[in-house]
C-alpha positions as CSV (number, residue, x, y, z in Angstrom):
1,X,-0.7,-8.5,-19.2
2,X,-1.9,-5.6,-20.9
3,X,-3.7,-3.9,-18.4
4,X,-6.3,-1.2,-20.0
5,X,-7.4,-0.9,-23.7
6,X,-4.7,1.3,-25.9
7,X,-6.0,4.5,-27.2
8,X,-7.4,4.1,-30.7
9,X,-4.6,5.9,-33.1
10,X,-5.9,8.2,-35.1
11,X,-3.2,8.3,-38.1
12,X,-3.8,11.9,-40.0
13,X,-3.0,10.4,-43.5
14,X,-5.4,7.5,-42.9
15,X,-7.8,8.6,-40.3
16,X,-9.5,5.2,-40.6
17,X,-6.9,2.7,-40.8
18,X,-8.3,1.3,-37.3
19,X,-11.5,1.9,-37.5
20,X,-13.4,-1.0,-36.5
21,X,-17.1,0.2,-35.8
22,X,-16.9,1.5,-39.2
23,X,-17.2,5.2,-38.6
24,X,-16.1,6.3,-42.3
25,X,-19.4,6.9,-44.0
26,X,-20.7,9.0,-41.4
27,X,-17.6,10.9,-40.8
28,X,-17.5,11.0,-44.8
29,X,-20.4,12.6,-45.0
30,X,-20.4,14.4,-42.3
31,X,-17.6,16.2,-43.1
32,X,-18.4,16.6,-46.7
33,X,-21.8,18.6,-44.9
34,X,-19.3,21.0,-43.2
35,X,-17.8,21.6,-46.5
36,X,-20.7,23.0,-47.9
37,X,-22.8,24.7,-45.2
38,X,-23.4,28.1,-45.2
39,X,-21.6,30.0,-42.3
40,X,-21.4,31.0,-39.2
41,X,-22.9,28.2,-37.6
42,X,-22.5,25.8,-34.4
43,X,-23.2,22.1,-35.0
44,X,-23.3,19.7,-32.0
45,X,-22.2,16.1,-32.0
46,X,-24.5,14.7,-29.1
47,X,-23.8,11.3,-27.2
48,X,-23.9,10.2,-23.6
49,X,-20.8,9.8,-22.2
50,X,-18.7,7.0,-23.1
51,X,-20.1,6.5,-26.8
52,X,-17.1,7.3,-28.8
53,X,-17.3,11.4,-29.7
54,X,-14.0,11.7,-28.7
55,X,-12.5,9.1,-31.4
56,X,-15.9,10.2,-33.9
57,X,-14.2,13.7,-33.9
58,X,-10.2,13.1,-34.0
59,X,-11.1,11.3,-37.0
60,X,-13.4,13.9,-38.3
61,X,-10.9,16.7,-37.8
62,X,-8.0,14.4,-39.8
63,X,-10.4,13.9,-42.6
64,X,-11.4,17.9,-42.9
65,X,-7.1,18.4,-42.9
66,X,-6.8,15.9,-45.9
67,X,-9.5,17.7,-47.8
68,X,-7.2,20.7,-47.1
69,X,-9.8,22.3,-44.9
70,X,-8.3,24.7,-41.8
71,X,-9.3,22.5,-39.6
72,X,-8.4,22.5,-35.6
73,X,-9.3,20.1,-32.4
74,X,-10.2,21.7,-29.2
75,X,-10.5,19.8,-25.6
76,X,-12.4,21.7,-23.8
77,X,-11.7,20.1,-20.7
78,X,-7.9,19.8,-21.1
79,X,-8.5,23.6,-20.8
80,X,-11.1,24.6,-18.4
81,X,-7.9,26.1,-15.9
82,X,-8.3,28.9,-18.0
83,X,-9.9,32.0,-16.3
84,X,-11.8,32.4,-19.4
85,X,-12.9,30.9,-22.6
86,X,-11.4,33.0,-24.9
87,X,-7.8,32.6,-23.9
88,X,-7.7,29.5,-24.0
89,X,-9.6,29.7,-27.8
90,X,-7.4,32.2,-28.9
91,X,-4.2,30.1,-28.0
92,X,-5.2,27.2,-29.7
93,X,-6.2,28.6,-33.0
94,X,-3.2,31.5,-33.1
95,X,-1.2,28.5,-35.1
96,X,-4.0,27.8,-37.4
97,X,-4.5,31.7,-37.9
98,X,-0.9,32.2,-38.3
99,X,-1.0,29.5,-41.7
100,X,-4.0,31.2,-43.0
101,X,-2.8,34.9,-42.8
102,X,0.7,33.2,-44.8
103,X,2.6,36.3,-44.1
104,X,-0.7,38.7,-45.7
105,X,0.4,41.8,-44.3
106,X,-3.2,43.6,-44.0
107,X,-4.6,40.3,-42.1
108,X,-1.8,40.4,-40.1
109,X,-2.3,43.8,-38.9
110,X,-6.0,42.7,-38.4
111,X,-5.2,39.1,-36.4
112,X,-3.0,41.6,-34.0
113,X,-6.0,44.2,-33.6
114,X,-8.1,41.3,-32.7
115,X,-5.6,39.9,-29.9
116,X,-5.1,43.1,-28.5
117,X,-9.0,43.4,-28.2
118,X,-9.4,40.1,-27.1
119,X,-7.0,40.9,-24.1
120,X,-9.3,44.1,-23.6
121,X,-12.4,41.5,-23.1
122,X,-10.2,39.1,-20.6
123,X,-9.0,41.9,-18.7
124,X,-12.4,43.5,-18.4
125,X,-15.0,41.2,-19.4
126,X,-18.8,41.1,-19.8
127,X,-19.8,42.4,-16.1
128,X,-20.6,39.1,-13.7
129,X,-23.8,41.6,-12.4
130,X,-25.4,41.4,-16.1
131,X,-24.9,37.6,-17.1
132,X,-26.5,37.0,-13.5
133,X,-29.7,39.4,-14.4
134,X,-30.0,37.5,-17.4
135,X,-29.9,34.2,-16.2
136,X,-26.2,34.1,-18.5
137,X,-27.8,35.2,-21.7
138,X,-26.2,38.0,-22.9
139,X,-27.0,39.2,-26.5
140,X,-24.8,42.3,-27.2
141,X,-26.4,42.8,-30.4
142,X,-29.8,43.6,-28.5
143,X,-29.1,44.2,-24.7
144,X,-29.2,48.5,-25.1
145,X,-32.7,47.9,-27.2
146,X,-36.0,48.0,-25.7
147,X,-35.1,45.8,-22.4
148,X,-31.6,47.7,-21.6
149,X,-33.4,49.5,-19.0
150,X,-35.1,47.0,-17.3
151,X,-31.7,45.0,-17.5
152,X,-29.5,47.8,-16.8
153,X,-31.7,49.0,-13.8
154,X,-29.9,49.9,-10.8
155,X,-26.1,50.2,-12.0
156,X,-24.4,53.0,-11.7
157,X,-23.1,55.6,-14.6
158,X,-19.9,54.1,-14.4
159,X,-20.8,50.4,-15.3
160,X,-22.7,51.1,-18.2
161,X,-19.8,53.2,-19.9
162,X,-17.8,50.6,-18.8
163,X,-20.6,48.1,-21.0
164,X,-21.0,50.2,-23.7
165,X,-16.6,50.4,-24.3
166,X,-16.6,46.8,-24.0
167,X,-19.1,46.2,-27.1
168,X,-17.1,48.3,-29.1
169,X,-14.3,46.5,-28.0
170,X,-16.0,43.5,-29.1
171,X,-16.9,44.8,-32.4
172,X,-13.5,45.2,-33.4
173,X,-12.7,42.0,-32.6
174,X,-15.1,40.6,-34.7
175,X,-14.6,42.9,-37.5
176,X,-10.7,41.8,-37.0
177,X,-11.7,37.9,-37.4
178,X,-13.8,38.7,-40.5
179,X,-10.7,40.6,-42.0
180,X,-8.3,37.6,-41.1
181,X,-10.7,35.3,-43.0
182,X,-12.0,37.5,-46.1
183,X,-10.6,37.1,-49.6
184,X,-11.3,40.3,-51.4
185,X,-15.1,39.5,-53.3
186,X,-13.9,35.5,-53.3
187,X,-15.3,33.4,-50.7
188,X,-14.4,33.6,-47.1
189,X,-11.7,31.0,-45.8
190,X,-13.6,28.5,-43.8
191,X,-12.1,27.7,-40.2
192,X,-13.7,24.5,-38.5
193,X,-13.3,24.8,-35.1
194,X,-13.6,21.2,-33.5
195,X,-14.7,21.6,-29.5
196,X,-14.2,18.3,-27.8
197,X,-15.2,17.4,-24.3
198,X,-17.7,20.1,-23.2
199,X,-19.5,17.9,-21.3
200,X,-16.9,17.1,-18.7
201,X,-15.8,20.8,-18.4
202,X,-16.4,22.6,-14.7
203,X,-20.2,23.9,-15.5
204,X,-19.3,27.8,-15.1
205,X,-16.3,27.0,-17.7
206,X,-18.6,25.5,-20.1
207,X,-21.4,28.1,-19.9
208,X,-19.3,30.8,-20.7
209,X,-17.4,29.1,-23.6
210,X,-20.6,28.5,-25.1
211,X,-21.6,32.4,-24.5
212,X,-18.1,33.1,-26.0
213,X,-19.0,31.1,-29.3
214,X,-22.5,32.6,-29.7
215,X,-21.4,36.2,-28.8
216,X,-18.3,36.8,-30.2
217,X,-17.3,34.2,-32.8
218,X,-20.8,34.1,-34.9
219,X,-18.5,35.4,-37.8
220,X,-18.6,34.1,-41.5
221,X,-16.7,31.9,-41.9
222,X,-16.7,30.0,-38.5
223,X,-18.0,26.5,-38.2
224,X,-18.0,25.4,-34.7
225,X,-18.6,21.2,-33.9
226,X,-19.4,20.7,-30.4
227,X,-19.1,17.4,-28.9
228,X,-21.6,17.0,-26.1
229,X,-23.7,15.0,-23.6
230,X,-26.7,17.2,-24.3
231,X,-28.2,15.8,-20.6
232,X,-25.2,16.0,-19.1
233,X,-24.6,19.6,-19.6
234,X,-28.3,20.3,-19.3
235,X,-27.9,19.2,-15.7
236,X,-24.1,21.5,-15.5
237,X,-26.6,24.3,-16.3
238,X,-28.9,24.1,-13.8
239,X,-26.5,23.7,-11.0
240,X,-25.1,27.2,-12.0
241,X,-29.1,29.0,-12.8
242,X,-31.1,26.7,-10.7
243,X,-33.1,23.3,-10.9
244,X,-35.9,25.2,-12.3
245,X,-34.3,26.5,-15.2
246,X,-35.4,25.5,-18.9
247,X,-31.7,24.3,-19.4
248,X,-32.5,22.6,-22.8
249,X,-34.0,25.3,-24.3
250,X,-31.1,27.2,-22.8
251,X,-29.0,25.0,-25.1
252,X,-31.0,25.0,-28.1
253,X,-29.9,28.9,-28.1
254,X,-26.5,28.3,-29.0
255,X,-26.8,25.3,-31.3
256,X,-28.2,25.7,-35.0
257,X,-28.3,21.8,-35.8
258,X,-27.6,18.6,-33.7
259,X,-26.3,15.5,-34.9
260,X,-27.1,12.6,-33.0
261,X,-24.3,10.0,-33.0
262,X,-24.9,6.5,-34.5
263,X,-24.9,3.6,-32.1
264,X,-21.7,1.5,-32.5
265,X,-21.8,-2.0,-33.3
266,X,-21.2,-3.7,-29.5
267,X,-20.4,-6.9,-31.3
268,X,-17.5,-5.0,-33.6
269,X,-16.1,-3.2,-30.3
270,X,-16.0,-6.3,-28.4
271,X,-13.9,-8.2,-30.9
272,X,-11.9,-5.8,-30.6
273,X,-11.1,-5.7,-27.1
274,X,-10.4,-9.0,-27.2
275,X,-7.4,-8.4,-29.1
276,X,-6.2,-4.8,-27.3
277,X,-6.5,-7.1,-24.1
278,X,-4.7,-9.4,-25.1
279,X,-7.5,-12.1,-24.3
280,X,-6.6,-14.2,-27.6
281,X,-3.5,-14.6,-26.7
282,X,-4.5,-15.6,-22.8
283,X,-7.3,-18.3,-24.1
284,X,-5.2,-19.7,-26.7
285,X,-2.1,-20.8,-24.0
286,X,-4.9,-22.6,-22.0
287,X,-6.2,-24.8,-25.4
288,X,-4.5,-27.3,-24.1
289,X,-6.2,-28.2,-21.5
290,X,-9.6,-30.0,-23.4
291,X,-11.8,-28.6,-20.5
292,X,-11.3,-25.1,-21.5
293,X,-11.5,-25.6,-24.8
294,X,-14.7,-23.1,-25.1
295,X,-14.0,-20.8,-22.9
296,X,-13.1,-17.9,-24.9
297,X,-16.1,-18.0,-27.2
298,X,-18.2,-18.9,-24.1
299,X,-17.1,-15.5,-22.3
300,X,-17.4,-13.5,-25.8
301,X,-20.7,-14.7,-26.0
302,X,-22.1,-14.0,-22.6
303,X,-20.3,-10.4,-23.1
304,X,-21.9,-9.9,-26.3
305,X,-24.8,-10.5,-24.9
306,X,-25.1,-8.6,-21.6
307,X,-23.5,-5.4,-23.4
308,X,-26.4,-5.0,-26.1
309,X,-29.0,-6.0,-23.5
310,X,-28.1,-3.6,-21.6
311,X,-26.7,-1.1,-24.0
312,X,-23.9,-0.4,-22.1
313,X,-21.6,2.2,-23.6
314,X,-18.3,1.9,-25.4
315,X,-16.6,3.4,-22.0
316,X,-18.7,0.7,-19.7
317,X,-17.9,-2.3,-22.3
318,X,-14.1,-1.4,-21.4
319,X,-14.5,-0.9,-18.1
320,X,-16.3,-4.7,-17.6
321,X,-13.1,-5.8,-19.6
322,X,-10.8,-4.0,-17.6
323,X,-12.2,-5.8,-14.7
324,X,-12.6,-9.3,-17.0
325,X,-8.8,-8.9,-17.3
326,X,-8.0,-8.6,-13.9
327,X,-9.6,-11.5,-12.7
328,X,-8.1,-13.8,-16.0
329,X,-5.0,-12.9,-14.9
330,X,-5.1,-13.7,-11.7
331,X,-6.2,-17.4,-12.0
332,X,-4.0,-19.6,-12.7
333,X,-3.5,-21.7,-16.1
334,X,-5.0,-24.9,-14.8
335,X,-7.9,-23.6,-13.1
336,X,-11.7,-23.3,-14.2
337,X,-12.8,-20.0,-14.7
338,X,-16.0,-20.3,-16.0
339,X,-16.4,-17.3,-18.2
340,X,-20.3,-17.3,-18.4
341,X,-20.8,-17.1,-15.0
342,X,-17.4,-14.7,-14.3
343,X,-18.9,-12.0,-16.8
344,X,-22.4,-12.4,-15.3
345,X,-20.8,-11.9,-11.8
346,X,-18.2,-8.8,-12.9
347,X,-22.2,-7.3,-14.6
348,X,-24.4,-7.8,-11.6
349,X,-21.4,-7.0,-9.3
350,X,-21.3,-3.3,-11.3
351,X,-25.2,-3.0,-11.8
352,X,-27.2,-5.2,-8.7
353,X,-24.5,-4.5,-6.1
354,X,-26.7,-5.4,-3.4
355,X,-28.0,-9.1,-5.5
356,X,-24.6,-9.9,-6.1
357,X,-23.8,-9.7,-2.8
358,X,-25.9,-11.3,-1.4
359,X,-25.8,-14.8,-4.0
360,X,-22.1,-14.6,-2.9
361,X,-22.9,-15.2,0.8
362,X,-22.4,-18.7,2.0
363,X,-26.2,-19.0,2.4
364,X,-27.3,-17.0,-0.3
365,X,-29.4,-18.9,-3.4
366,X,-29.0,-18.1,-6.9
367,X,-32.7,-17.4,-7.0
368,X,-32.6,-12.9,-7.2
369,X,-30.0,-13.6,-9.6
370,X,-31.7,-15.5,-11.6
371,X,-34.6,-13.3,-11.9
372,X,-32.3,-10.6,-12.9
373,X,-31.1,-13.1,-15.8
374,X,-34.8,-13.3,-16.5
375,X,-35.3,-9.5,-16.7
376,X,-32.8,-8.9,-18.7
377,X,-33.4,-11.5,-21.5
378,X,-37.1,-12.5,-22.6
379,X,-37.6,-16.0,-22.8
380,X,-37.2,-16.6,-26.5
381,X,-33.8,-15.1,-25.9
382,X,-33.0,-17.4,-23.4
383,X,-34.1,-20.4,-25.3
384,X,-32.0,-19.0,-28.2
385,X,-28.9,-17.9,-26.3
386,X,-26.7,-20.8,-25.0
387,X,-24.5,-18.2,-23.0
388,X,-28.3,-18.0,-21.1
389,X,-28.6,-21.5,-20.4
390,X,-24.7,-21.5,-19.2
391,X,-25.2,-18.2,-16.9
392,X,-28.0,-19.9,-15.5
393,X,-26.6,-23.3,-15.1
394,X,-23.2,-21.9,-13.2
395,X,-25.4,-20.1,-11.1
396,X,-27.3,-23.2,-9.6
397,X,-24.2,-25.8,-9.6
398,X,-22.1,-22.9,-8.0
399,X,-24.4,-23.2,-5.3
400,X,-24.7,-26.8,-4.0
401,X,-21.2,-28.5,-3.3
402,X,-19.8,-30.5,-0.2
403,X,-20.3,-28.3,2.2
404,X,-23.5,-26.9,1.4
405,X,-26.5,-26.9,-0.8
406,X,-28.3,-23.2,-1.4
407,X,-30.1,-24.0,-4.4
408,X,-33.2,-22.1,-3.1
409,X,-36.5,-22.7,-5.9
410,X,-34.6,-22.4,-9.0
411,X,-33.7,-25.7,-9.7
412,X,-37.3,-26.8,-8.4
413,X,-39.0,-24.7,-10.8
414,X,-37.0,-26.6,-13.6
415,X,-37.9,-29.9,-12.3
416,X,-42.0,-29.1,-12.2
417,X,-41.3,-27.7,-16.2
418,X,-40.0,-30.9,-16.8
419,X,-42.4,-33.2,-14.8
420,X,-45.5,-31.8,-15.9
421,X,-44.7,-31.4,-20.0
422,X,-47.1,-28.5,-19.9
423,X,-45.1,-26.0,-21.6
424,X,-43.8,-25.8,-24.9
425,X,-40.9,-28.2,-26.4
426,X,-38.4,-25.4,-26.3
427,X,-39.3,-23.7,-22.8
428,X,-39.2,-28.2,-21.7
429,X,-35.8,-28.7,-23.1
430,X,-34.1,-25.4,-21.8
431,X,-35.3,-27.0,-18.1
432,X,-34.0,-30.0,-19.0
433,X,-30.5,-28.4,-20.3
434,X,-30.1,-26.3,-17.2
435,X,-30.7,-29.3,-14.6
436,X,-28.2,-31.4,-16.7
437,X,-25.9,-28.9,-17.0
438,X,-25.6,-28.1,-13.5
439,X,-25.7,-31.5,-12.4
440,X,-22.2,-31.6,-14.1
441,X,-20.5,-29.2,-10.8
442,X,-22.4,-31.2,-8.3
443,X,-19.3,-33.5,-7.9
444,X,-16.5,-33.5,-5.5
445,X,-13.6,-32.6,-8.1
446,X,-16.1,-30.8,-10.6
447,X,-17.3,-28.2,-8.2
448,X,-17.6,-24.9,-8.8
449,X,-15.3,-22.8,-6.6
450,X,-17.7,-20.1,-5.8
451,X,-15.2,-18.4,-3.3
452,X,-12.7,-18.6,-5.0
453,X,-13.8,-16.9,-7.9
454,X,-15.3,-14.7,-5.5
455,X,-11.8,-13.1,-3.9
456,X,-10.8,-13.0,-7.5
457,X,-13.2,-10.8,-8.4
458,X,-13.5,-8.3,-5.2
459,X,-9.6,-7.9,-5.6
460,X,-10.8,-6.0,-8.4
461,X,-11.8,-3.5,-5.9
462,X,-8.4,-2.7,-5.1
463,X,-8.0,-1.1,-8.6
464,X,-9.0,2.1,-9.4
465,X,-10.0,2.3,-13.0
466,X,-9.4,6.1,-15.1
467,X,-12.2,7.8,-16.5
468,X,-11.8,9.2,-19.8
469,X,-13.7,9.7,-23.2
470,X,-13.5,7.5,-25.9
């Protein structure tokens, strides 16, 4: 059983030999925008979580490397243990410095002069008292103008010379970058510096790498891509300056342009799954049994289906399969499994905890269920959408066996549509379908094993499920 979906490769000689929501033409382009954009400047990728800016930039940093840019990936999170920022920056792009100096002896002298100030600025820092006056927005350029007294009010002799040595101290490590990166009267060397996984960063962590890239690295030359939740970290901010705080406008200050990523095609992704999963393989051992001969299409269907209605994200769509693949996998070969009504379940379980839980119930009717069905899809989806009429179908004829009949008004309201032919033809014959249809469980061997399918899905709870990017 393969338990969780693989990674997506990322192969740096054909960045989009996998690519199944067809990212190429906006990574294309995108990249062939970096290419010719004016420096120093700080893009930002923005995406809630789960969306796919993870994969959308891998694959943007291998196509900037086979264009022969100096390109370079940066998780953010993978190194917010850092005490600061710039350490962490400086150690992942001493390699990709290192190439573009090429033994240069007079950029090498300068790439050292910039270290050894950048060591200066981690030992000493921007004073904590300062960035907390300023509500974190420290512009070095024009903190000792007009407002340094009002700013600098209070602190002692001391702390300003201590200031005023650390911005020359940070002048010589930006004059040191530009050196590394000039090309006596021909164009500067471009670096595109890929950040990854802001978002998910401690909040201090991410603040202050952001105040590091606007502060000391707005150098020509530097493109900066920032992959970000823009709400997300909105939210990070305020918990360090306060719920009141203007967090987005906050934000805007450090990005020059924002690209909005596209929406994947749910459809594309889910096919996909289906083969990471292994669930082709699972559905096609139980062909032989005639009675499950639709399942898999059945259960793709209702997937396709609750996913773009709900616009779940790339991360959730994996998740529900990670949870689809646990119950599968636990029912055996010969057994019904119903795949409308198991997605539906596994979605309402996730989303109307408290509905779910109580249709489950040995007295509970399908009838708040139902009415979630009929919230989420519009009528003319429902007449269109067979995976509608099966969700609702399994949900009545789960509900009256042997031992007891719950059916609540559901199946009612179906029989007065079809008495009283007042409605349209369509809205008439999807009554009709679903009384027929779960008419077909109301029988002592074709009943629907409601508990049974139950345990299989709360062992699901057992599991804890990782939480990463995509």
């Amino acid at each position: 059983m393969q338990f969780k979906s693989n990674k997506l490769i990322i192969e740096n000689a054909n960045p989009f030999k996998n690519d199944t929501l067809n990212r190429k033409p906006h990574i294309s382009n995108f990249a062939s925008l970096l290419e010719n954009i004016s420096t120093p400047i700080v893009l930002s990728v923005n995406a809630p979580w789960g969306h796919g800016k993870t994969t959308f930039l891998e694959m943007l940093n291998a196509q900037l490397q086979n264009q022969e840019c100096n390109s370079i990936y940066f998780s953010a999170w993978e190194t917010d243990f850092a005490s600061d920022p710039l350490l962490a920056f400086l150690g992942e792009i001493n390699q990709k410095i290192e190439s573009i100096i090429n033994g240069d002896i007079k950029k090498t002298k300068a790439w050292n002069k910039t270290k050894k100030a950048g060591m200066h600025l981690l030992k000493k820092g921007i004073p904590a008292a300062i960035k907390v006056d300023t509500a974190g927005i420290l512009d070095v350029d024009k903190i000792i103008e007009a407002e340094s007294s009002k700013v600098m009010e209070g602190l002692s002799k001391d702390f300003l010379g201590d200031y005023i040595k650390n911005k020359n101290v940070i002048s010589q490590f930006k004059d040191g970058v530009s050196k590394v990166l000039s090309n006596d009267g021909s164009p500067v060397t471009k670096l595109f510096v890929i950040v990854d996984e802001l978002d998910r960063c401690r909040p201090t962590y991410a603040i202050e790498l952001l105040e590091r890239i606007k502060h000391l690295l707005d150098i020509e030359g530097l493109v900066f891509v920032l992959a970000m939740d823009k709400i997300q970290l909105a939210h990070s901010v305020k918990g360090v300056y306060g719920t009141e705080f203007e967090a987005l406008g906050y934000l805007r200050r450090f990005i020059d342009i924002e690209y909005t990523l596209p929406e994947s095609s749910l459809e594309e992704f889910i096919e996909q799954l289906f083969i990471n999963f292994g669930f082709n393989d699972f559905f096609k051992k139980r062909m032989k049994y005639e009675v499950f001969q639709d399942d898999k299409e059945n259960l793709k269907a209702s997937l396709k289906l609750l996913a773009n209605a709900r616009k779940l994200s790339l991360r959730e769509v994996e998740q529900l399969f990670s949870k689809i693949n646990l119950v599968i996998h636990s029912t055996p070969e010969n057994t019904h499994l119903y795949p409308s009504l198991l997605a539906f379940l596994i979605f309402v379980k996730e989303y109307h905890h408290e509905s779910y839980s109580k249709y489950v119930d040995k007295n509970g009717t399908p009838d708040e269920l139902i009415g979630i069905l009929y919230s989420i899809f519009p009528e003319v989806v429902r007449i269109e959408e067979k995976a509608c009429l099966l969700i609702e179908a399994y949900l009545i004829g789960a509900k009256r066996d042997r031992f007891s009949n719950s059916l609540g008004s559901s199946l009612n309201r179906h029989e007065i549509i079809k008495n009283a032919n007042a409605d349209s033809p369509e809205v008439i014959n999807y009554s009709n379908d679903v009384i027929n249809q779960s008419a077909k469980f109301w029988g002592y061997r074709d009943s629907i094993d409601l508990n049974g399918l139950k345990q299989r899905i709360e062992l699901v709870d057992s599991f804890n499920f990782g939480v990463k990017e995509s």
